[in-house]
N, C-alpha and C positions, 0 to 999 in steps of 0.2 A: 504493500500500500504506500501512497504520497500521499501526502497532508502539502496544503496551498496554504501558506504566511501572506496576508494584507494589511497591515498595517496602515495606522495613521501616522506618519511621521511626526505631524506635530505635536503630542503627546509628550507630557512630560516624560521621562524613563521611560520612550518606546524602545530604546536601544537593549535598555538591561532585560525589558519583556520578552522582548523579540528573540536576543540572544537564551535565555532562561527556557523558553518555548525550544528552540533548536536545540540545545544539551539534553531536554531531556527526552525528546525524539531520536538522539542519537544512542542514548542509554538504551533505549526502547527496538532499538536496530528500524526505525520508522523511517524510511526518505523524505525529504522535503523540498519545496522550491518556495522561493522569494518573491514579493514583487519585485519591481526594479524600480519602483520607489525608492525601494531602501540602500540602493546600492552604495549610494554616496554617502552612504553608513557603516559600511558594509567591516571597515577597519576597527570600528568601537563597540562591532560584538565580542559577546564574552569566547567565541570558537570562532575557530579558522572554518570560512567557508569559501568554496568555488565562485570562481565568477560565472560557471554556466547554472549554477541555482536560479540565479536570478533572472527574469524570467517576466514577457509581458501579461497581466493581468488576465487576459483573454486566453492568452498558452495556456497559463499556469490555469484555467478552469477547466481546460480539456485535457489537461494532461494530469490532475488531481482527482482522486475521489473523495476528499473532502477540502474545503476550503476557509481557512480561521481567519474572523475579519476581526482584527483589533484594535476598539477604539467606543464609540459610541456609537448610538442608532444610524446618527449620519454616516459616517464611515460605512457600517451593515449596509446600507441603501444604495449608495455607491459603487461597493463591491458587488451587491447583486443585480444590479442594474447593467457593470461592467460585464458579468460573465454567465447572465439569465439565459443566452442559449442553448450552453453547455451542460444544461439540467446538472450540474455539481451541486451536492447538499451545504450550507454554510453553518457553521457554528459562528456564534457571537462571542467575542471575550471583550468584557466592559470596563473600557475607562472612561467611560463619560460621566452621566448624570443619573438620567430616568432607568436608560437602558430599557423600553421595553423587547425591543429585538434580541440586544446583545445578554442573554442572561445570564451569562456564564462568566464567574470571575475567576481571578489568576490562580485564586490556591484551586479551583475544582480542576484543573488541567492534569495534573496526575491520576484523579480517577475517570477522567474522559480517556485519559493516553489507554491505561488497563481498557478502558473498554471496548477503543478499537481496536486493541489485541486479541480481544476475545469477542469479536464482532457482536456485544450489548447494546448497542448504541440506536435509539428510534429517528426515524427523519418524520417530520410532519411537514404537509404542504401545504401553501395558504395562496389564495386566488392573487391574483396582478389584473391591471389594467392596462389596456389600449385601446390609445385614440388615434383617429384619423380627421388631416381639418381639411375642407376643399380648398384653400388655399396652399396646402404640402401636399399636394395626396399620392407622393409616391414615398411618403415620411410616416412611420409609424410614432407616435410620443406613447410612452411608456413609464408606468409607476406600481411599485408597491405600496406605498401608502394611500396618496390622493393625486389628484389632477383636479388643480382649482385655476377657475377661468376670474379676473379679477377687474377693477379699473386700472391699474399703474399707480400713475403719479396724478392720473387726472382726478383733481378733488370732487367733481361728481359722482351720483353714481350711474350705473349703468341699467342697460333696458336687457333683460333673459327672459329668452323661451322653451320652454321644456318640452320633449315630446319623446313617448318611452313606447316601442314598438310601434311605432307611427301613430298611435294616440296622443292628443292634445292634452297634456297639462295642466299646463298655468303659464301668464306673462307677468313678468313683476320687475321690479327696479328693486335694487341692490348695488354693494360694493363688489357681492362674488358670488361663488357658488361651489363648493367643495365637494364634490365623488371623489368618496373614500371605500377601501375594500374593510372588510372586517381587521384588518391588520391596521389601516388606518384609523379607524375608528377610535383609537385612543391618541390622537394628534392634534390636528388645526380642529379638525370635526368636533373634538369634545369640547376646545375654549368655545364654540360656537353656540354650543348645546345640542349639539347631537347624539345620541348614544351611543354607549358599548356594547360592540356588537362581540359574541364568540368567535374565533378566529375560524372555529368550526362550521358556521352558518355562510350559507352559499346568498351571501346579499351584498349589497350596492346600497350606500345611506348618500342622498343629497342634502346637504345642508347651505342653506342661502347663509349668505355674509350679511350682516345686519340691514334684513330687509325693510323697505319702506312700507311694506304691509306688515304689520308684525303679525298677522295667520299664518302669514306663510310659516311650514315648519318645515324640522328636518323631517324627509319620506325614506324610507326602505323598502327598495326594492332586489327582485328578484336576478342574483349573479348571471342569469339567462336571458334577462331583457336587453332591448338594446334601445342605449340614450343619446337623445340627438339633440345638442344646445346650444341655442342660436344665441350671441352674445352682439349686441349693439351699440355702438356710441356716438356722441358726440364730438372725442379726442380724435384722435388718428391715431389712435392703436387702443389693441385690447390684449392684455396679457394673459398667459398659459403657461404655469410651470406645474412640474412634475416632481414630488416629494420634494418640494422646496429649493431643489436643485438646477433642476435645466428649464429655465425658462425662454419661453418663446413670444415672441410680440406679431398679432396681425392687423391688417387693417378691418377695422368695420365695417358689414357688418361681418362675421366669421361662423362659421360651421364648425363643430365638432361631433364626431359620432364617437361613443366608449361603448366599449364592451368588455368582456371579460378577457386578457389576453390564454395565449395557448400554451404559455412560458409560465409555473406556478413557482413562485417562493420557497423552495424545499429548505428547513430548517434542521438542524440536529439538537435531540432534544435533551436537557437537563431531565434524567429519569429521578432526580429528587424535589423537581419544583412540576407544578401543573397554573395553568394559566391564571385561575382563579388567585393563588396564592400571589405571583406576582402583582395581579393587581392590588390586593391589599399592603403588599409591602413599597410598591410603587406612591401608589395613593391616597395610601396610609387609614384605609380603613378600618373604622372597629376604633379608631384608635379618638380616643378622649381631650382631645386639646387643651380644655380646661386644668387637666393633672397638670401638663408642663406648665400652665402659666401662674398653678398655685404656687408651684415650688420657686420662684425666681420672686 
């Protein structure tokens, strides 16, 4: 087996991580490649490695059966975004913040390492999105989390039209409008007031960006429908990014069609956390706020 290192370079101690990961894959007789990211790093690991480890993002997903993205949810997204064709499973190691992608922290890496030895290890898959707008339409935009269609910079808001399996909707003015997959559904979607969806449920949540009708609410629909959103302005452009990352600008007005893409998110799972648990530790459910602020 090969195990794929992605790294966030910018990370504090990505060096000492990175290196600490490789020692003890080597203990393990495990192979590994690098990205080539980290090359220019490559002298202030704690082991002497090859210059052919390292290795483009995209290889290194077809050439791995598993791929450890280090760093935070953004980095995860990134990575699987880079190498989603390659159907490689990713594990998350967390140094960021919320982490809900990345669940796995540094010290649980030796009982993950044991487990790919003794192949224990679950992958769970979770739905992605793609869109197509008619003004790219040889461009697929692509997301695990969301695809939210917004105003920019332009201090108005904007006119959207909805329509899910060529039924009509709703038209309403808005800042934006976020499809998110159950995976995103604990992101932009939730400050908005949209709900937590299980990563298990085969659904699609729209939630409008603080609409000018306040009825409008977040909708859930069906992972199998197909959504088509007309987005309007008055600016000359209207903006479209994908997990907060690649954003794209068109001219008004613009098409978008989302649907479920054919490329799913395969994760490798922590067999000692289950989803539920992460949220309350994320979220901090259950938990009494009033205790901490008696005690200060």
């Amino acid at each position: 087996m090969t195990i794929g290192i992605i790294p966030n370079t910018t990370k504090e101690n990505i060096v000492q991580v990175v290196g600490e990961i490789c020692q003890k894959l080597n203990e393990a007789n495990i192979s590994f490649l690098i990205s080539n990211s980290m090359y220019f790093l490559a002298d202030r690991l704690s082991i002497p490695v090859v210059k052919s480890v390292f290795v483009e993002n995209k290889e290194l997903g077809q050439r791995c059966e598993i791929v450890i993205s280090i760093g935070g949810d953004g980095t995860m997204l990134n990575t699987a975004n880079e190498i989603r064709s390659t159907n490689t499973p990713i594990l998350g190691l967390n140094l960021g913040k919320l982490g809900f992608l990345t669940e796995f922290e540094i010290n649980d890496i030796d009982a993950f390492i044991d487990d790919v030895k003794n192949e224990k290890y679950s992958i769970e898959e979770r739905m992605t999105l793609d869109a197509s707008c008619d003004q790219k339409p040889d461009e697929i935009l692509h997301a695990i989390n969301d695809i939210v269609i917004d105003k920019g910079k332009w201090p108005k808001m904007i006119n959207l039209t909805i329509k899910v399996d060529d039924e009509y909707v709703a038209t309403f003015s808005a800042d934006g409008l976020i499809v998110a997959t159950p995976t995103g559904s604990t992101g932009y979607s939730l400050s908005t007031g949209g709900p937590i969806v299980s990563p298990k449920a085969k659904a699609i949540v729209l939630s409008p960006i603080s609409p000018h009708t306040l009825t409008m609410r977040p909708i859930v629909l069906s992972s199998d429908q197909k959504i088509v959103i007309t987005a309007e302005s008055e600016h000359t452009s209207i903006q479209v990014n994908c997990d907060g990352q690649r954003v794209y600008s068109f001219n008004p007005p613009v098409n978008l069609e989302i649907s479920k893409s054919e490329y799913p998110l395969r994760l490798v799972q922590n067999k000692n956390n289950n989803y539920f648990e992460i949220l309350r530790k994320k979220l901090y459910w259950g938990l009494d706020v009033r205790q901490n602020s008696e005690k200060k």
